[in-house]
C-alpha positions as CSV (number, residue, x, y, z in Angstrom):
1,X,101.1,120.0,122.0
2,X,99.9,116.3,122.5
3,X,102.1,113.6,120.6
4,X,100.6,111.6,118.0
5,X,99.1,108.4,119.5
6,X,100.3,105.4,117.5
7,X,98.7,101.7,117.4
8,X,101.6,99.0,116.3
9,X,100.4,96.4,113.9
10,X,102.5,93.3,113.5
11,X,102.8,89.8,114.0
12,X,106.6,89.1,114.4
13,X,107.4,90.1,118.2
14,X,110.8,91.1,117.5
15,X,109.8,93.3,114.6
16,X,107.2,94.8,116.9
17,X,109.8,94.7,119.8
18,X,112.1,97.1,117.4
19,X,109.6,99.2,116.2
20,X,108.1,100.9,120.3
21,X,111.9,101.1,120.9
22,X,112.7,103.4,117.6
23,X,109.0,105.2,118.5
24,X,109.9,105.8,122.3
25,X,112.8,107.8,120.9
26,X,110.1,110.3,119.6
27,X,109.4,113.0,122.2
28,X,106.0,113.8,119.6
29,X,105.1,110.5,119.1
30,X,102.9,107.7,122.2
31,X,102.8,104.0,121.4
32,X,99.2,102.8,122.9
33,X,99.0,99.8,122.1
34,X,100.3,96.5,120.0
35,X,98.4,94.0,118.2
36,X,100.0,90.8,116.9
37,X,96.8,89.7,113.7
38,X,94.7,91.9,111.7
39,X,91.5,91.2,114.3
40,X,93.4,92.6,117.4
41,X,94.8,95.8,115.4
42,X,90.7,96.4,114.8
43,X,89.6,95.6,117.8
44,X,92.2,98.1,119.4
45,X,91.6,100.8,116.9
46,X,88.2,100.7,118.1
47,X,89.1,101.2,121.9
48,X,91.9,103.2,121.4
49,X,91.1,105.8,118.6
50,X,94.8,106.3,117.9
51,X,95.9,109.0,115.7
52,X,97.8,107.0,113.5
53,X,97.9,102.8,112.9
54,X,101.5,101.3,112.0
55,X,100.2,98.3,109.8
56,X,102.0,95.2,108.1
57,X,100.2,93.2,105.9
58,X,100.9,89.7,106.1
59,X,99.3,89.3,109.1
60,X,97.3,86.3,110.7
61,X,93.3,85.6,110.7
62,X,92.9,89.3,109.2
63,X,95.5,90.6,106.6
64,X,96.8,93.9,106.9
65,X,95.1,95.4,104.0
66,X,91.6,94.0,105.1
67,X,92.1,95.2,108.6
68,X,92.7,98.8,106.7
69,X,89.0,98.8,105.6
70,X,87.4,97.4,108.7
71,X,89.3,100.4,110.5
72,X,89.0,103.0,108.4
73,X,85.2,102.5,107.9
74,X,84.7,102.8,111.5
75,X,87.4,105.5,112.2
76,X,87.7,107.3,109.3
77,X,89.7,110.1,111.3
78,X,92.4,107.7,112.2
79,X,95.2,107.3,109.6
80,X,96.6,103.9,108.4
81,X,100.7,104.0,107.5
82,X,101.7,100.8,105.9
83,X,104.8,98.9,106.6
84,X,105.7,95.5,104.6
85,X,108.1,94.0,103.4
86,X,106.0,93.8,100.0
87,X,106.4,96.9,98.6
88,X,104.8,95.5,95.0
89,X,103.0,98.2,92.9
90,X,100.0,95.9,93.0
91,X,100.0,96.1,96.8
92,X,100.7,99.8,97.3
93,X,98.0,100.5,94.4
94,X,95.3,98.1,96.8
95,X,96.1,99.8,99.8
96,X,96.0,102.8,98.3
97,X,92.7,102.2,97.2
98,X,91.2,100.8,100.7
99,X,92.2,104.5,102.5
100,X,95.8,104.0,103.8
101,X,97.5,107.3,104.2
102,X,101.3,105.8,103.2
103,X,103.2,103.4,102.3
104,X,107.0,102.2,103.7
105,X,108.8,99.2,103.0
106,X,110.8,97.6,105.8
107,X,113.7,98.2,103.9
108,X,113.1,102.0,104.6
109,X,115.8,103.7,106.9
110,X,114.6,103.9,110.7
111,X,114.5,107.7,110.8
112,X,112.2,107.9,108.1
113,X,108.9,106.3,109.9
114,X,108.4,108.8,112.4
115,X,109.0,111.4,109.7
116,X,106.3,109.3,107.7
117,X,103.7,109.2,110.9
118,X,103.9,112.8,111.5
119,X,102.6,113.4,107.7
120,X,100.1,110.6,107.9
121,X,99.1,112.3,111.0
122,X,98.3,116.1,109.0
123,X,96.7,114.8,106.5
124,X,99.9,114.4,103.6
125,X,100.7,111.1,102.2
126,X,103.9,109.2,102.4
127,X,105.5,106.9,101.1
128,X,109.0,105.1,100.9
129,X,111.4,106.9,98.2
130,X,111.4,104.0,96.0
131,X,107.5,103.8,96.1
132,X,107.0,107.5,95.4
133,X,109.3,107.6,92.3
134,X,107.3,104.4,90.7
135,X,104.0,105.6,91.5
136,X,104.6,109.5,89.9
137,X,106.1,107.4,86.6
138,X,103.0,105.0,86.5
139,X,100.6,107.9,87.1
140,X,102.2,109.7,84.4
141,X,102.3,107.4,82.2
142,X,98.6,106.5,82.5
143,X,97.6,110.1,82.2
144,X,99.3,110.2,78.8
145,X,97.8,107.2,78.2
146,X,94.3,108.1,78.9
147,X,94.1,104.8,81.0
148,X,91.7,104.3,83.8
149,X,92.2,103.4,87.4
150,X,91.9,99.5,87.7
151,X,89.0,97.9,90.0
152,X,88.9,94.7,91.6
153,X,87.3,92.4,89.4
154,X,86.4,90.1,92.3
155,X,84.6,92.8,94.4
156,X,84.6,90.7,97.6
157,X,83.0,91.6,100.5
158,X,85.0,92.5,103.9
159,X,82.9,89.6,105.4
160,X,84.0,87.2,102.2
161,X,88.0,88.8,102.4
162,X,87.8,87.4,106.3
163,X,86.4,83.8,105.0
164,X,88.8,83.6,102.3
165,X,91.6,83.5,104.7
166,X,90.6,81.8,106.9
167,X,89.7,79.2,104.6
168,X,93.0,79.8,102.9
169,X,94.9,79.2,106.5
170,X,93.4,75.9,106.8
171,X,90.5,76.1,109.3
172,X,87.9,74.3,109.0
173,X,84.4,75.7,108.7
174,X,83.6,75.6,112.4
175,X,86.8,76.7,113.7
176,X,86.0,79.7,111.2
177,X,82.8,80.4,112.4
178,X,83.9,80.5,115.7
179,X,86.0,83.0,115.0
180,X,83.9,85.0,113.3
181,X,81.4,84.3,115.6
182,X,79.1,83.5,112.9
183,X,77.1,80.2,112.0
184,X,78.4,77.0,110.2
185,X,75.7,77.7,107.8
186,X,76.5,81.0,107.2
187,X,80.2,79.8,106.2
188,X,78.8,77.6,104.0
189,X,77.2,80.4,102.1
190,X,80.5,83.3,102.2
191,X,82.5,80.1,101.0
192,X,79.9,79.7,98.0
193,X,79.5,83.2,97.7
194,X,83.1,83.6,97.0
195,X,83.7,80.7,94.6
196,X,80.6,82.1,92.5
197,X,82.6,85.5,92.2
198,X,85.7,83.9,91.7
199,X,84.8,80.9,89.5
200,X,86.6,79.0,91.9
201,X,85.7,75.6,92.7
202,X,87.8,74.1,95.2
203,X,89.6,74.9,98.4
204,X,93.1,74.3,97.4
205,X,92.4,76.9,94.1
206,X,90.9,79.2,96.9
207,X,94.2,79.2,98.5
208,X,96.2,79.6,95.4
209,X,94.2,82.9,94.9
210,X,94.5,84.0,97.8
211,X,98.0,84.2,97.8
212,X,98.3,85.9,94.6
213,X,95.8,88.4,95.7
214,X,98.2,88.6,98.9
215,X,95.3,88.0,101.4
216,X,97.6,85.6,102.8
217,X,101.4,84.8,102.2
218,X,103.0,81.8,100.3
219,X,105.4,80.7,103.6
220,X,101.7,80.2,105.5
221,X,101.4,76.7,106.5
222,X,97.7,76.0,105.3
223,X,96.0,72.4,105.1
224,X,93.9,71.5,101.8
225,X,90.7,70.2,102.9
């Protein structure tokens, strides 16, 4: 039987260190590759095709969650397992909703992730004990409730997600295009675009929002232009 291929998504080295020695353990289970930002972890998806993608979410130039849809859409036979320290309902329910498979906090005991990517891996979802109890009260409670799934008010783009934290990590709008490898102009206009949907009107609110939307975390060192 082949072992379950595995792409490693995080930016802190020694996290990532600790996680391929706890998966090397795993006679079932190949670690193929590591990416340290959100933009790596879909650029190797892409190359790699790995069964299953270990993803944080605060990540830099492409959040975790974003990264999630950008993958998903073009590999929709890969699974995404999330691992963060935010275990929030608010982002398990967004995850959730962008395709990933399951959702662990870091505060999960070791043995339980390769448990967690071998489920991800048939098909079953999984999450972290604590998770799994809140969600099956909130669902039903809702149910009883006859209440509706939220949306996303803002309904942003996965182009206009990318700008937003960029923008929201301090780069300017030609260091953004450049790494979007877009135009100035175009900026110009996703940075519009999203202060239309938002009813934002100033970089510094941008920033504010995209914290509390967790695009981007509050200990990010950003510059208000």
């Amino acid at each position: 039987m082949n072992p379950i291929t595995v792409l490693l998504a995080e930016d802190h080295l020694i996290v990532r260190d600790g996680l391929l020695a706890l998966l090397k353990l795993e006679a079932g289970i190949r670690v193929v590759g590591e990416a340290e930002n959100g933009r790596q972890a879909v650029a190797l998806a892409a190359s790699l095709s790995p069964d299953v993608v270990v993803m944080d979410i605060a990540m830099p130039l492409l959040n975790g969650l974003e990264a999630t849809r950008q993958i998903l859409h073009a590999s929709p036979s890969t699974r995404v397992l999330i691992l963060s320290a935010h275990g929030d309902d608010a982002y398990v329910e967004q995850a959730m909703a962008l395709g990933a498979a399951g959702y662990l906090v870091k505060q999960t005991a070791s043995n339980v992730l390769a448990a967690a990517i071998s489920e991800v891996c048939k098909g079953h979802p999984f999450f972290s004990p604590s998770i799994s109890k809140r969600r099956f009260h909130h669902q039903r409670k809702a149910k009883a409730m006859g209440e509706k799934p939220r949306k996303d008010a803002a309904h942003l783009t996965s182009r206009e997600v990318e700008v937003l934290q960029l923008v929201a990590e301090g780069k300017a709008n030609k260091e953004t295009a450049d790494e979007l490898n877009i135009s100035i102009k175009t900026v110009e206009k996703h940075r519009q675009k999203l202060m239309e949907k938002l009813n934002i009107h100033d970089t510094a609110s941008l920033t504010r929002y995209a914290i509390s939307a967790g695009i981007i975390e509050s200990s990010v060192q950003v510059t208000i232009l």
